[in-house]
VMD Tcl script that draws the C-alpha trace (Angstrom):
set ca {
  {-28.23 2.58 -10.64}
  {-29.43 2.33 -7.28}
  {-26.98 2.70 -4.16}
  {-24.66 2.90 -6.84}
  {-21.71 4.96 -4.56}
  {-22.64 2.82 -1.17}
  {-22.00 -0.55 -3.03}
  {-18.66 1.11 -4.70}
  {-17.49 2.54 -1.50}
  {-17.45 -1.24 0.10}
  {-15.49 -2.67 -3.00}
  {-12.71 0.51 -3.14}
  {-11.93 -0.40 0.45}
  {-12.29 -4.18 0.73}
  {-9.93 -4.47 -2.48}
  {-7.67 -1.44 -1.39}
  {-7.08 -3.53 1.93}
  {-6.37 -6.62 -0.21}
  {-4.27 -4.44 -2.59}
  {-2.13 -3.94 0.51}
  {-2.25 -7.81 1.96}
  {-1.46 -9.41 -1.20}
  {1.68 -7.82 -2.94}
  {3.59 -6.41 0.33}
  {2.60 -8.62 3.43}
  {5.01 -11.51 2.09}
  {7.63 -8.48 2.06}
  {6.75 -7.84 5.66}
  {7.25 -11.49 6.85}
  {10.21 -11.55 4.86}
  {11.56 -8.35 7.00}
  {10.43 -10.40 10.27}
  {12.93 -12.75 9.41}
  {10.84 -15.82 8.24}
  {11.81 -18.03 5.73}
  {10.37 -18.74 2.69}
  {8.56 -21.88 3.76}
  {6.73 -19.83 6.66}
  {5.82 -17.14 4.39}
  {4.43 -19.26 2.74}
  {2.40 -21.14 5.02}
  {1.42 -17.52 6.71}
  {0.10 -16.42 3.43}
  {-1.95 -19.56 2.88}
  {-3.72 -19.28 6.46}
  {-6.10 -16.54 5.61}
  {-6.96 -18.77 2.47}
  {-7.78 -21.85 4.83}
  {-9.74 -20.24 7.01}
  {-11.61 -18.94 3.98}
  {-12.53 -22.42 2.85}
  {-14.88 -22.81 6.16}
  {-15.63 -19.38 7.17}
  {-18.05 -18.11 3.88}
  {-20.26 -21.41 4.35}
  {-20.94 -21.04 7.61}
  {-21.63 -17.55 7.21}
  {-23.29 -18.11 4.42}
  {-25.59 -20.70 5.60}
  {-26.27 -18.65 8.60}
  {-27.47 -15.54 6.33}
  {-29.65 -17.68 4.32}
  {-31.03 -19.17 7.27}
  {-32.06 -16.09 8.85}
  {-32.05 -13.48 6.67}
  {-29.57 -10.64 8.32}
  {-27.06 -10.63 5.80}
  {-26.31 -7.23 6.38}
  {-25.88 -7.60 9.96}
  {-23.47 -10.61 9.65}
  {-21.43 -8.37 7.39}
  {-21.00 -5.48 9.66}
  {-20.30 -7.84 12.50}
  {-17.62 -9.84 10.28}
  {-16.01 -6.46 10.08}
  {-16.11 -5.10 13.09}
  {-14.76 -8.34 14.71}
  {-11.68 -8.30 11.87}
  {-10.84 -5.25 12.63}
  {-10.41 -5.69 16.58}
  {-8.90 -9.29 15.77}
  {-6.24 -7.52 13.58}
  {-5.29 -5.30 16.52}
  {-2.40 -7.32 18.21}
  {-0.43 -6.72 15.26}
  {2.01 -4.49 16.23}
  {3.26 -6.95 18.96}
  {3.11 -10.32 16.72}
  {6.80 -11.51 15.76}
  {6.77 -15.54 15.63}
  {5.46 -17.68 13.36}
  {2.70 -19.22 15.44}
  {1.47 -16.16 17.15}
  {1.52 -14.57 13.40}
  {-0.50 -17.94 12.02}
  {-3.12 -17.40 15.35}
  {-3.57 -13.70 14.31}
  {-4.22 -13.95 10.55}
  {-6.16 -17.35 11.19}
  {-9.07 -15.00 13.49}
  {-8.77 -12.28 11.53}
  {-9.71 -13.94 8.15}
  {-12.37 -15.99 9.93}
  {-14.56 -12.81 10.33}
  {-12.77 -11.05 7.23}
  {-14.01 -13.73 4.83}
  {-17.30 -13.54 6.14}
  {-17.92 -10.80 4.16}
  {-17.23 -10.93 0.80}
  {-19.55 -13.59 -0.51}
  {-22.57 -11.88 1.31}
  {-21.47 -8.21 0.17}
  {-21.69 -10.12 -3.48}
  {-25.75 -11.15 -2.54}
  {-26.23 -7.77 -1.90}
  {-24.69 -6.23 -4.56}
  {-26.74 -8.13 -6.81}
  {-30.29 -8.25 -5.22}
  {-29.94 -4.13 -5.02}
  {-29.19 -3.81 -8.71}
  {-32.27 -5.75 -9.25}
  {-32.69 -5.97 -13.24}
  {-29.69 -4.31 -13.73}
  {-27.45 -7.35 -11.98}
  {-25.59 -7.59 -15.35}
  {-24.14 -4.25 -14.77}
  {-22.22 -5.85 -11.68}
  {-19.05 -5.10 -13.25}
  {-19.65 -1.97 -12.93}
  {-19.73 -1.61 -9.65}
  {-16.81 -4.41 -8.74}
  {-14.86 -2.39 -10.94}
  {-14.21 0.26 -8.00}
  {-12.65 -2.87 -5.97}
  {-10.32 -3.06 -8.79}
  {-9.64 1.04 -8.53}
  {-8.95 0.75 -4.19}
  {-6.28 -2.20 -5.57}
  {-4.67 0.26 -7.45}
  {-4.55 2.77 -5.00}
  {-3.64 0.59 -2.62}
  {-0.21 -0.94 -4.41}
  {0.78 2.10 -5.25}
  {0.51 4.12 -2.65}
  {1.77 1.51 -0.57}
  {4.60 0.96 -2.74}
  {5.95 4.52 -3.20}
  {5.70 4.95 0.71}
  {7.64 1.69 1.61}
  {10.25 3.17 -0.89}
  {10.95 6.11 1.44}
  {9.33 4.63 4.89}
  {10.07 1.22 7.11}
  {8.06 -1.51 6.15}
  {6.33 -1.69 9.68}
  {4.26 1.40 7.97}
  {2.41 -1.49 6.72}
  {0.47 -3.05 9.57}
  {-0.52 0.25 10.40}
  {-2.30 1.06 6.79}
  {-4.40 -1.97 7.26}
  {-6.09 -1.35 10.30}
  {-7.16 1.97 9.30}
  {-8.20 0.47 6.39}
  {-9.75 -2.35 8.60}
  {-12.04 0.27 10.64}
  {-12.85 2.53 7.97}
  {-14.39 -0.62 5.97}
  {-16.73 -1.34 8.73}
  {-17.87 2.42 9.43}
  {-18.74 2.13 5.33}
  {-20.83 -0.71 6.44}
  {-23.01 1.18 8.27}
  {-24.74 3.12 5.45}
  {-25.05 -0.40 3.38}
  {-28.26 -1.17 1.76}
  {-29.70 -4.25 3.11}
  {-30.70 -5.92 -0.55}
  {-34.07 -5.72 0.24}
  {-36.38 -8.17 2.45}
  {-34.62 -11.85 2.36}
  {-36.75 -14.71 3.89}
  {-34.92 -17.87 5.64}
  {-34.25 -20.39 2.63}
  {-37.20 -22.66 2.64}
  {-35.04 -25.64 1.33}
  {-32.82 -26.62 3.21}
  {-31.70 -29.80 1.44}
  {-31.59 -27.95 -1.74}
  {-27.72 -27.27 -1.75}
  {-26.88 -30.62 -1.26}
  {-28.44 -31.94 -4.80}
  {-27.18 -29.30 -6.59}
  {-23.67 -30.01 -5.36}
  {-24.36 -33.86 -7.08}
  {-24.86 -32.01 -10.74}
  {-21.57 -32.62 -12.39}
  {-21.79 -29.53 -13.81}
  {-21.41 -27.93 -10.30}
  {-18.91 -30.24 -9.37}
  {-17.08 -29.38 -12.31}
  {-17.58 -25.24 -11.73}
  {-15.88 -25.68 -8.53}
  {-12.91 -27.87 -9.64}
  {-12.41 -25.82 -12.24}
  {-12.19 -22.96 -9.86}
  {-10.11 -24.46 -7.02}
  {-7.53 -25.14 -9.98}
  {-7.73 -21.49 -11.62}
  {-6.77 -19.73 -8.03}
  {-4.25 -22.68 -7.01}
  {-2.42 -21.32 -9.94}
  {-2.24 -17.96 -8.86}
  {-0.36 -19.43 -5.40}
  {3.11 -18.32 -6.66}
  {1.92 -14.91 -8.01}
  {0.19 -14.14 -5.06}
  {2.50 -15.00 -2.87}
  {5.73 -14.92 -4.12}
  {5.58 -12.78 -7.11}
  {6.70 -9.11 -4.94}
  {9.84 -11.27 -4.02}
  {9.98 -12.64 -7.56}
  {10.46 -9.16 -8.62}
  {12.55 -7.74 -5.63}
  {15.44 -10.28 -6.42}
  {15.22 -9.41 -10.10}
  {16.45 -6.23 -8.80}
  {13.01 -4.04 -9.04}
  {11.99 -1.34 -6.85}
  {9.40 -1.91 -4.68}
  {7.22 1.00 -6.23}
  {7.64 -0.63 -9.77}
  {6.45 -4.08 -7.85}
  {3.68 -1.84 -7.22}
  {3.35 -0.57 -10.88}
  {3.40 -3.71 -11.80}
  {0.58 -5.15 -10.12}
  {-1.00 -2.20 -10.66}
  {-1.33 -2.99 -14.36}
  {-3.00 -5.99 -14.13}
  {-5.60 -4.58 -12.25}
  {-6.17 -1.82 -14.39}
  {-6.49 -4.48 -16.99}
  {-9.24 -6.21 -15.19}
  {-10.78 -2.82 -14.59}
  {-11.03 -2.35 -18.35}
  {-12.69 -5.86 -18.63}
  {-15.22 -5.27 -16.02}
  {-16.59 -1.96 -17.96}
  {-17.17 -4.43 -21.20}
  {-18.02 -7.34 -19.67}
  {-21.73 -7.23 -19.74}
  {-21.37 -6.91 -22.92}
  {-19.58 -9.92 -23.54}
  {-21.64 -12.04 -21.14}
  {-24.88 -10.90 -23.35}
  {-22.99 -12.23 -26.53}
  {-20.99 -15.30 -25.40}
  {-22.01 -18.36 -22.88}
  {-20.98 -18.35 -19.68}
  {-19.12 -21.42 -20.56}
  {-17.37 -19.74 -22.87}
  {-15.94 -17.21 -21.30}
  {-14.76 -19.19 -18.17}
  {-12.40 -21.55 -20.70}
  {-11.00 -18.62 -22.93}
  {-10.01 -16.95 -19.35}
  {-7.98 -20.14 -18.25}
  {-6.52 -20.21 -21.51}
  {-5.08 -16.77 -21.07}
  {-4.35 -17.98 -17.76}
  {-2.11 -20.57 -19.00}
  {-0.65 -17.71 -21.41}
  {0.30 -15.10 -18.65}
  {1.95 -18.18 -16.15}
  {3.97 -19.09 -18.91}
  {5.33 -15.82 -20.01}
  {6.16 -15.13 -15.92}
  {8.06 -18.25 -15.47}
  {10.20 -18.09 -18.98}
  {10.92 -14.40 -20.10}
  {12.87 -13.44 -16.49}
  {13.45 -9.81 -15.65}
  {12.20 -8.35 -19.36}
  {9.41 -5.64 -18.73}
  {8.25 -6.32 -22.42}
  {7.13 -9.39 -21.34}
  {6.03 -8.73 -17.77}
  {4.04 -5.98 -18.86}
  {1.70 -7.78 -21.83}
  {1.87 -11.04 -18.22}
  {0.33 -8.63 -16.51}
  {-2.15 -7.53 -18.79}
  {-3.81 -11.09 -19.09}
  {-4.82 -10.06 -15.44}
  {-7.93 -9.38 -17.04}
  {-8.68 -13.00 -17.59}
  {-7.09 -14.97 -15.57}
  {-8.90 -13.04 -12.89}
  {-11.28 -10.71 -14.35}
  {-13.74 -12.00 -16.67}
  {-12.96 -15.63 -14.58}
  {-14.52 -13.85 -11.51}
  {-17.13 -12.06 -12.79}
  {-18.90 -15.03 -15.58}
  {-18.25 -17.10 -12.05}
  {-20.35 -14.99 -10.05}
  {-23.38 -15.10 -12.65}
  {-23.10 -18.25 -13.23}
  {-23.37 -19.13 -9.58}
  {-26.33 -16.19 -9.03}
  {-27.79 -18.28 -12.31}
  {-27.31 -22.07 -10.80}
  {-27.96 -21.40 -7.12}
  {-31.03 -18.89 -7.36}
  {-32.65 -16.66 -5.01}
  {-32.82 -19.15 -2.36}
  {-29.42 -20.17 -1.74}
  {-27.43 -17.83 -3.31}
  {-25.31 -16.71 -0.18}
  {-24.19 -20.35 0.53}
  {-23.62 -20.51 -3.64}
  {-21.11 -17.73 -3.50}
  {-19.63 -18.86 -0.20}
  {-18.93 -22.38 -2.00}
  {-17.77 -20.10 -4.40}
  {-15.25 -18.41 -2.31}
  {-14.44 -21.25 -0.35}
  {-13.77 -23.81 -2.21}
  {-12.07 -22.28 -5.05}
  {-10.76 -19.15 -3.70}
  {-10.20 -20.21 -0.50}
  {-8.93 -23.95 -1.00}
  {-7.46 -23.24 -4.00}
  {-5.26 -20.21 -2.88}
  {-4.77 -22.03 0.36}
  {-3.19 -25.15 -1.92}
  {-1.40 -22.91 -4.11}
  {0.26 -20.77 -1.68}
  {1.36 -23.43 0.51}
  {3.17 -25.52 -2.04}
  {4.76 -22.42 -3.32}
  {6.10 -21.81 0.00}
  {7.27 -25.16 0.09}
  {9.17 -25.74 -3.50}
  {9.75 -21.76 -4.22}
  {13.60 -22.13 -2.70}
  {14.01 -25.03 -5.28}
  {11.92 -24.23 -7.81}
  {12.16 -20.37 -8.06}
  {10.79 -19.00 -10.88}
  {9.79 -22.40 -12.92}
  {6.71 -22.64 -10.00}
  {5.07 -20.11 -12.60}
  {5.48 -23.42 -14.98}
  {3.56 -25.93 -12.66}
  {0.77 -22.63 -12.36}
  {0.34 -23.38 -16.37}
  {-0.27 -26.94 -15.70}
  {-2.36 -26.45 -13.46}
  {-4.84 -23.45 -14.79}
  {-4.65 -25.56 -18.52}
  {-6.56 -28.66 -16.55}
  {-8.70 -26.34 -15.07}
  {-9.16 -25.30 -19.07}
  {-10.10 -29.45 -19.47}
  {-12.63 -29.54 -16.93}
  {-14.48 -26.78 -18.52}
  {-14.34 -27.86 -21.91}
  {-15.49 -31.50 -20.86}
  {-18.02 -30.47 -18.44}
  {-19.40 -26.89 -18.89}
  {-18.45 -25.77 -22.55}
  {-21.23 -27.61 -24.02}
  {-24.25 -27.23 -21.80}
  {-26.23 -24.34 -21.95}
  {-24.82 -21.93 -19.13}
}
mol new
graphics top color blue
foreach p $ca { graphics top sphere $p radius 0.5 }
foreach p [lrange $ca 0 end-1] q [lrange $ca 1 end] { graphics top cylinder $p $q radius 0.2 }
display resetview
């Protein structure tokens, strides 16, 4: 597999950097002194910014071709955004920080995910096995992270993630460009396929799978922190479910070669449905928590990686970096965005039983699928 240990390199420390974001920077605010309200606001801005930032990004690689310079640039610029951390303490001058910082930060992503697959060539459906090492740097990340902040100040943590920041972009420089791209001759061409309501319905349906994950990923650490857990079991914990979606991404080209795209996108928010459930009605019980976590695999790993074919299969060649920014943007982005906000805003009331309203939510993102996408030929 060509470039195979340049492309893995990227994902280990892109996803190691997230694995020490998501589960322990609501900790941090928390230490700051915010409440849970601002947490939750500060852990939706990086989600906002990501609903803009891929498309213009995107539309700019496709327009001109230098992907891979946009991506080193997008981390370079994160990295010096990120700086001013140390000194940040408010709320506002927190929200201004993370606000540039993901601007450039979610640049990346969606045009790493271009790259990826136009240097695997005919291999493409072994993608998963090169994400995979993404899911490997999370589980690094959480617990490593989590067994230090169980013997070392929490500040630690702003510290980890700019060295993470800087070493991401000096991996950028020995990136494979993807091979020669040409500026997307059709410029209009985005906008009809965004009137197919099967593309409509893709995106809905992904908006509503990650605005159900808005109280795991942002209040889930704290979930398990007042249940009385240590902060390296948190870490465990989370660390599970992404070994789980590291075992689905080694089978999943399999499974994409045997079942429809389709397919695999509704059995995944079924699951989904499944694993909120469990969270928000079996408390502090690791028999349950554990199997909860498990379901990681689909309610984010076989989602995520049938989405990205199906988007490399819709979009094609000529706008696939503004297909995988929608992608990102709209349901990652948005959708986490949406989630984590009204998290923040109901968690004091609602606690736990948010996990219920997640349900809801990922089992009509099952109903879009199964009215819109389950029966065409994906």
């Amino acid at each position: 597999m060509p470039f195979y240990w340049r492309l893995s390199g990227f994902y280990f420390l892109y996803f190691g950097l997230l694995g020490t974001l998501v589960p322990y920077w609501s900790l941090y605010l928390k230490d700051l002194g915010f409440s849970p309200f601002a947490i939750g606001v500060l852990m939706a801005v990086p989600q906002i910014t990501k609903i803009g930032a891929p498309n213009l990004w995107g539309w700019l690689a496709d327009r001109t071709g230098a992907r891979l310079r946009i991506i080193r640039l997008g981390n370079l610029a994160a990295a010096l955004a990120f700086l001013p951390v140390f000194w940040v303490d408010q709320v506002w001058s927190m929200a201004i920080l993370l606000a540039t910082f993901s601007f450039f930060w979610n640049a990346v992503l969606a045009q790493f995910e271009v790259i990826t697959l136009r240097t695997l060539g005919d291999q493409a459906h072994r993608y998963s096995h090169v994400r995979l090492w993404g899911s490997l740097g999370f589980i690094g990340a959480v617990l490593l992270v989590g067994w230090a902040l169980d013997h070392l100040p929490i500040d630690l943590l702003p510290w980890v993630m700019s060295a993470l920041l800087w070493l991401l972009w000096l991996t950028t420089q020995s990136l494979p460009s993807g091979g020669a791209e040409q500026p997307s001759p059709r410029p209009g061409g985005v906008r009809a396929l965004l009137r197919r309501r099967d593309v409509q319905a893709f995106i809905l349906a992904s908006f509503l799978m990650q605005a159900s994950h808005g109280p795991y990923y942002t209040f889930y650490s704290i979930h398990l922190e007042d249940l009385g857990f240590r902060k390296f079991t948190v870490g465990v914990l989370w660390a599970l479910g992404v070994a789980a979606e590291v075992g689905i991404f080694l089978i999943m080209h399999r499974l994409m070669r045997r079942f429809a795209l389709a397919r695999v996108l509704f059995v995944s928010l079924l699951l989904a449905v499944l694993r909120w459930l469990i969270i928000a009605l079996c408390g502090a019980d690791l028999w349950w928590l554990v199997p909860a976590q498990l379901l990681h695999a689909a309610s984010y790993g076989s989602f995520h990686a049938a989405s990205i074919a199906w988007v490399q299969d819709t979009f094609g060649e000529a706008h696939a970096g503004q297909g995988q920014a929608l992608y990102s943007s709209l349901g990652y982005g948005a959708g986490w965005a949406l989630g984590a906000g009204l998290s923040g805003l109901y968690w004091a009331r609602w606690g736990a039983d948010s996990f219920l309203v997640a349900a809801a939510t990922a089992a009509v993102a099952a109903l879009v699928v199964w009215r819109w996408l389950l029966n065409r030929r994906c």
